[in-house]
N, C-alpha and C positions, 0 to 999 in steps of 0.2 A: 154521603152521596150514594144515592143507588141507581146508578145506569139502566136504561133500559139494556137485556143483552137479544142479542141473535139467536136463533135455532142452536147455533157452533156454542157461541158463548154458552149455552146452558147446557150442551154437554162438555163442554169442558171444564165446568166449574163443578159437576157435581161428585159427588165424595163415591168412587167404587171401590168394591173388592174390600182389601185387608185397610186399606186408606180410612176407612169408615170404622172400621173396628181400632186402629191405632188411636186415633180421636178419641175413642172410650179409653182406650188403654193409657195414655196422658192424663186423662181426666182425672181415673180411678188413680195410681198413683203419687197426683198431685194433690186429694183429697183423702188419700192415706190412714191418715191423723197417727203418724208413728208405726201404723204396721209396716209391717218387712213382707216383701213382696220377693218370690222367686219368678223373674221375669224372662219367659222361656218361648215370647210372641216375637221377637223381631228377626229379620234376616242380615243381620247386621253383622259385619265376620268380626270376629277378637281380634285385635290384636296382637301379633305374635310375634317374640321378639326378634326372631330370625328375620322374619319377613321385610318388617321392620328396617330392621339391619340393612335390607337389602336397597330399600327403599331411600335410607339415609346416604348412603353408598354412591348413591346412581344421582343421586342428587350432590353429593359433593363432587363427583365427579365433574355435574352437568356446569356445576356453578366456578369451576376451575378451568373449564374451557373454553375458546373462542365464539364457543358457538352458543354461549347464554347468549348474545344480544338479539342475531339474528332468531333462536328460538321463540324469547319471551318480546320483545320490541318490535314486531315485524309481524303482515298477518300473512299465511301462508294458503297452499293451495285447498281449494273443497275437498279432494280426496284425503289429506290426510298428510302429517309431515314424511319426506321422503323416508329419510334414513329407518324408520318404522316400519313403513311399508316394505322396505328394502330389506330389511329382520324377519319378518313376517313370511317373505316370498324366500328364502334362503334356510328357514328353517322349516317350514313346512314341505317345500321340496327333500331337503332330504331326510327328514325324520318319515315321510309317509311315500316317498317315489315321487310326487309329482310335477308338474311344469309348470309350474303356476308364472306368469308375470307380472308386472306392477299392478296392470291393468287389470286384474282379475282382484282386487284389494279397495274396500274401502275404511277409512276409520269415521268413526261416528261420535260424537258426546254422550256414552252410554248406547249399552244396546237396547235400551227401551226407546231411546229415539229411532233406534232403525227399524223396531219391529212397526213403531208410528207411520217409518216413511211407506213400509214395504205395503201397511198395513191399508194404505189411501192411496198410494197407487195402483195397486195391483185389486183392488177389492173396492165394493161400495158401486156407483151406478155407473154406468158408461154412456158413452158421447151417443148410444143412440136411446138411454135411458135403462138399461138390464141391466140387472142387479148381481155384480160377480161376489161369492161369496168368501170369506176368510172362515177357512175350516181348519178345526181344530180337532183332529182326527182319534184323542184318547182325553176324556175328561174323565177324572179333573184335571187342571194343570193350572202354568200360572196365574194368578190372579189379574195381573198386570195388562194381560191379555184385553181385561174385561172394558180396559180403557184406550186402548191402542185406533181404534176405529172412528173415525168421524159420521159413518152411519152405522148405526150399531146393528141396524137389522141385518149387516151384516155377515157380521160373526154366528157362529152354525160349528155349536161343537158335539160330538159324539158319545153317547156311553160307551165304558167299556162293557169289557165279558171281563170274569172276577176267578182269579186261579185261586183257590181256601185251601191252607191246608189245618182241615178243624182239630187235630193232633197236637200241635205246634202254634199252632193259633197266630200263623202267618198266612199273609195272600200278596196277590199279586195283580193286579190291570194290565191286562194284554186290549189291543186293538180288536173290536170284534168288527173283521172283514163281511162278514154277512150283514152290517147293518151299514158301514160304511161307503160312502159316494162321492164319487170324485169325477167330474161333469163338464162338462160346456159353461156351466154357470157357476164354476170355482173359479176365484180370483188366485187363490195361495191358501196353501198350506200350513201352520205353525205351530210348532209342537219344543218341548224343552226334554235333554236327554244329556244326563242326568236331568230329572225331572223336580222339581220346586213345585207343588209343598212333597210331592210321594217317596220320592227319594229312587222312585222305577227309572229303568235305562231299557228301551227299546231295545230288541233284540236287532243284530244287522239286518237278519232274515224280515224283521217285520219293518224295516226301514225300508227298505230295498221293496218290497213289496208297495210302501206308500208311496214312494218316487216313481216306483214303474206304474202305476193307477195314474199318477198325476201327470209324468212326461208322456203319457195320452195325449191328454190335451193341452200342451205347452205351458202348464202350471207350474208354477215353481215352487219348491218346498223350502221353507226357512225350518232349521234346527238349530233352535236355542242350543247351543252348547257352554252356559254361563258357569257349568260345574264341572264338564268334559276335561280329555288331557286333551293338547301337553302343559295347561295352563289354565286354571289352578286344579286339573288332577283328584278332583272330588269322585272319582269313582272309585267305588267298593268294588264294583268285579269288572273283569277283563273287558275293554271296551276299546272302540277304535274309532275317531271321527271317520263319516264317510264322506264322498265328494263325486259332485256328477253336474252334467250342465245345466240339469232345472235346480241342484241342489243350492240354497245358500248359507253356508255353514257359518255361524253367528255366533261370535266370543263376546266375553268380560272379561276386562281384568278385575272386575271388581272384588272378587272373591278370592284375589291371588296377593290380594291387600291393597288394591286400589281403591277403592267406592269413591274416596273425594274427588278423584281428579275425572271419573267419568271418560272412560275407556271401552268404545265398543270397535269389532273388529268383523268386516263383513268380507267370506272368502266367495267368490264365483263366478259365474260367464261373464263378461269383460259386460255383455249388454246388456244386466241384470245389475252391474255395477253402477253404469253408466244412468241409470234410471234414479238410483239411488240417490247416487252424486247428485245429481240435476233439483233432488227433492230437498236433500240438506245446503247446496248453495241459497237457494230460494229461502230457507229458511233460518241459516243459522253462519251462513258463509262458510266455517269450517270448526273441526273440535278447536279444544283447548290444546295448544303446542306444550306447554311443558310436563305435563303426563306421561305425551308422546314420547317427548326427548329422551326422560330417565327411563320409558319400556322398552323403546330401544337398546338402551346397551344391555339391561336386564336378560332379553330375550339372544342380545348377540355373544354374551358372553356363558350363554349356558344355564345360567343360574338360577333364573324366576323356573324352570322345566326343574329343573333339583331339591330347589326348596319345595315346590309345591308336590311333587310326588314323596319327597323324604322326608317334608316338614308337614304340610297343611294336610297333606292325606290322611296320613295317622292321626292324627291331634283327633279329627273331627269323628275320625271312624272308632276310636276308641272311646267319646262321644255316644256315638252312637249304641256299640257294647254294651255302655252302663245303664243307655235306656233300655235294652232287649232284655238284660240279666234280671234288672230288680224286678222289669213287670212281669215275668215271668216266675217271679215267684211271689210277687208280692198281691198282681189279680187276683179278683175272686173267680170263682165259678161261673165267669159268664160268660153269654157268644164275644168274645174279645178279639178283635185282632191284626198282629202289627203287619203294617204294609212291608217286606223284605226289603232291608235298607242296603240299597244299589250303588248310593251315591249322594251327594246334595250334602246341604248343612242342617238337616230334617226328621223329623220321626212320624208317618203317619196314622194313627189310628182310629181304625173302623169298630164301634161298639155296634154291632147289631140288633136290629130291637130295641134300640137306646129307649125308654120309657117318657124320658124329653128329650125337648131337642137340643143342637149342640150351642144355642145358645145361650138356653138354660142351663145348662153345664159348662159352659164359662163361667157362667155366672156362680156359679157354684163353686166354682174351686177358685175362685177370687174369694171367694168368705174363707177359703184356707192357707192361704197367702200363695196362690201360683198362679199365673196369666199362660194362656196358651193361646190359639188363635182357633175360632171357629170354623169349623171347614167348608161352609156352604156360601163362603166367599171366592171359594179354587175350583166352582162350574161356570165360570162365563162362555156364555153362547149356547148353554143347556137348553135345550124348549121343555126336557119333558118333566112332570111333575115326580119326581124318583125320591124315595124318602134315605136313603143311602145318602142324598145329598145332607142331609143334617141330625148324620151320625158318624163324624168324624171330628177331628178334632189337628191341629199340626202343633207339633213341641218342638221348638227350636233346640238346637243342641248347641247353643253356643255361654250356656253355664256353667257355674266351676263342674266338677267329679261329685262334690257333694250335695249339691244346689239340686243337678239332674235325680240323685239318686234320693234325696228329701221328697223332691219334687212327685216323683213317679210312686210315693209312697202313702203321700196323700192322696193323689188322684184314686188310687185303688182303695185308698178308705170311702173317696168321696161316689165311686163308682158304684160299689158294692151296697153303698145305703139307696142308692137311688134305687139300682132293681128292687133291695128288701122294700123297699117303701112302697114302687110297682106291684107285687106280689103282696103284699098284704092289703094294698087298696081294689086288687082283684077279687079276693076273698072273702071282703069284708060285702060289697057289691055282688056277688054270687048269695053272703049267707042272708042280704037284706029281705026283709019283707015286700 
């Protein structure tokens, strides 16, 4: 049967971003034929024994008290199960000062559905036809983004400016404020910090700067914080959620070892909440409660903030190390260079000049057994035609020690033939008749 579908239906069915390149990625490994494959494309966290633990823990706990029935057998409020929310307001008041109350809390199934809900309410056309837009104030960034919007015209994302350091053959994407707008005809802001695929973390200063642009005109900024502390603590360097009345600060647990149960966590103005709420009653009545139940004790006893700064921090960031160490010795000679890994579960890098593109060099280091993800799926909402857009490439770090370091070993064989190749079909074109 093939339905006819609606305008909606056809954008919701169509395959964006990394979703479209995963389909290849299935494909190629299913079609194999006995090669061995270092698979270094997914955002999919490890499993870690601790975490785990922790996990197992809070669920026997949950399944040994009175309140499994009313948890799983009962359907509970759109905002979200209390006692969570109640976790939530008690620890973020006192790890960070502030006064938060219930009210100021929403849980969601995943924070991809809230970036959905913020993303159609607040953005796309208005009751007298204007078009508010979802701006995306430092591209690249999530891919996920690219599918959040029900009128995609619009999302409206930004280049950055490019910090090089050509020595070290690191950089960095800062927000470039001279080309950046923030207007009458912005719906909201969305940006991730720790940043998925780059691994960048917004400076306070350059936050603070985006919020004060935008609490202009009563815009509100959503801050992915899917990698952020106190939970799961994926930042490399010093960083601090920030919070304000346009701000709405936007957790995961998924990376704290949740992904199954779909755990998103919306902190901010009680009226900003309320908009929210109103979008997921309408569409899904409420998360899934038993998630909720075992985050809550996770979160009241301490523990999930422990492991994930003592356990999931390091794991990933020493992860990371193995990627910086080997291509740093192992590159050739070429404009190379790794984005400064701030945070996330990530490695990004920029081949300058790449000779093809980054699709063709997927494709390429798939004939040597390593998948990585293409990076000119992580500019949604780009207009302009930038060729930096497909010379990038993101390595997941979520391989063993020696997978990563195989991995990253190839690539710089696989790398170094492409320029020679470039370079000798330059000269060969120079010596023609």
């Amino acid at each position: 049967m093939k339905p006819a579908l609606t305008q909606l239906g056809n954008e919701m069915t169509r395959l964006t971003g990394v979703r479209a390149i995963m389909k290849d990625i299935v494909e190629t490994l299913r079609s194999g034929a006995g090669q061995e494959f270092i698979n270094l494309s997914a955002g999919n966290p490890l499993i870690l024994p601790e975490v785990e633990l922790l996990w197992r823990d809070c669920t026997a706990a949950l399944l040994a008290s009175s309140e499994y029935g009313e948890v799983v057998c009962r359907y509970g409020a759109s905002q979200g199960y209390q006692p969570l929310i109640d976790a939530v307001v008690a620890d973020f008041n006192q790890r960070y000062g502030l006064s938060l109350t219930a009210r100021n809390i929403l849980i969601t199934p995943g924070s991809q559905s809230l970036y959905f809900y913020a993303a159609n309410a607040f953005g796309g056309y208005t009751t007298s036809g204007t078009l508010k837009k979802i701006v995306l104030p430092l591209s690249p960034d999530y891919t996920g983004y690219g599918g959040v919007a029900l009128t995609q015209a619009a999302l409206f994302a930004y280049k950055p400016s490019l910090d090089v350091d050509t020595v070290k053959h690191r950089f960095k994407y800062r927000p470039d404020f001279s080309q950046l707008e923030i207007a009458d005809d912005t719906g909201c802001v969305l940006f991730s910090r720790p940043c998925n695929p780059t691994g960048n973390v917004l400076t306070d200063d350059e936050v603070q700067k985006i919020v004060a642009m935008a609490a202009a005109y009563d815009v509100p900024v959503l801050i992915d914080s899917a990698y952020a502390p106190p939970f799961p603590a994926l930042n490399f360097t010093e960083m601090t959620p920030l919070f304000g009345e346009n701000i709405l600060h936007c957790m995961s647990l998924s990376k704290a070892g949740l992904p199954g149960e779909r755990i998103g966590i919306a902190i901010g103005d009680e009226q900003l909440i309320e908009v929210l709420e109103c979008f997921q009653t309408n569409m899904c009545i409420h998360s899934p409660r038993y998630g909720q139940a075992i985050a809550a004790r996770a979160i009241n006893s301490g523990a999930l903030a422990d492991i994930a700064a003592n356990v999931i921090r390091p794991f990933y960031q020493k992860k990371g190390k193995i990627v910086e160490t080997t291509l740093d010795q192992a590159m050739p000679d070429v404009p190379w260079f790794l984005h400064r890994g701030e945070g996330a579960i990530f490695s990004w890098l920029w081949l300058k000049d790449l000779p093809i593109t980054d699709w063709e060099l997927y494709q390429a280091l798939k004939q040597v057994g390593v998948i990585v993800v293409p990076g000119n799926s992580f500019f949604p909402g780009l207009r302009d035609n930038w060729e930096h857009t497909r010379q990038c490439i993101r390595i997941s770090l979520t391989g063993s020690d020696r997978a990563l370091e195989t991995a990253m070993k190839r690539l710089a064989v696989v790398v170094e033939q492409v320029y020679q190749q470039s370079a000798v079909n330059q000269q060969q074109s120079v010596v023609a008749p």
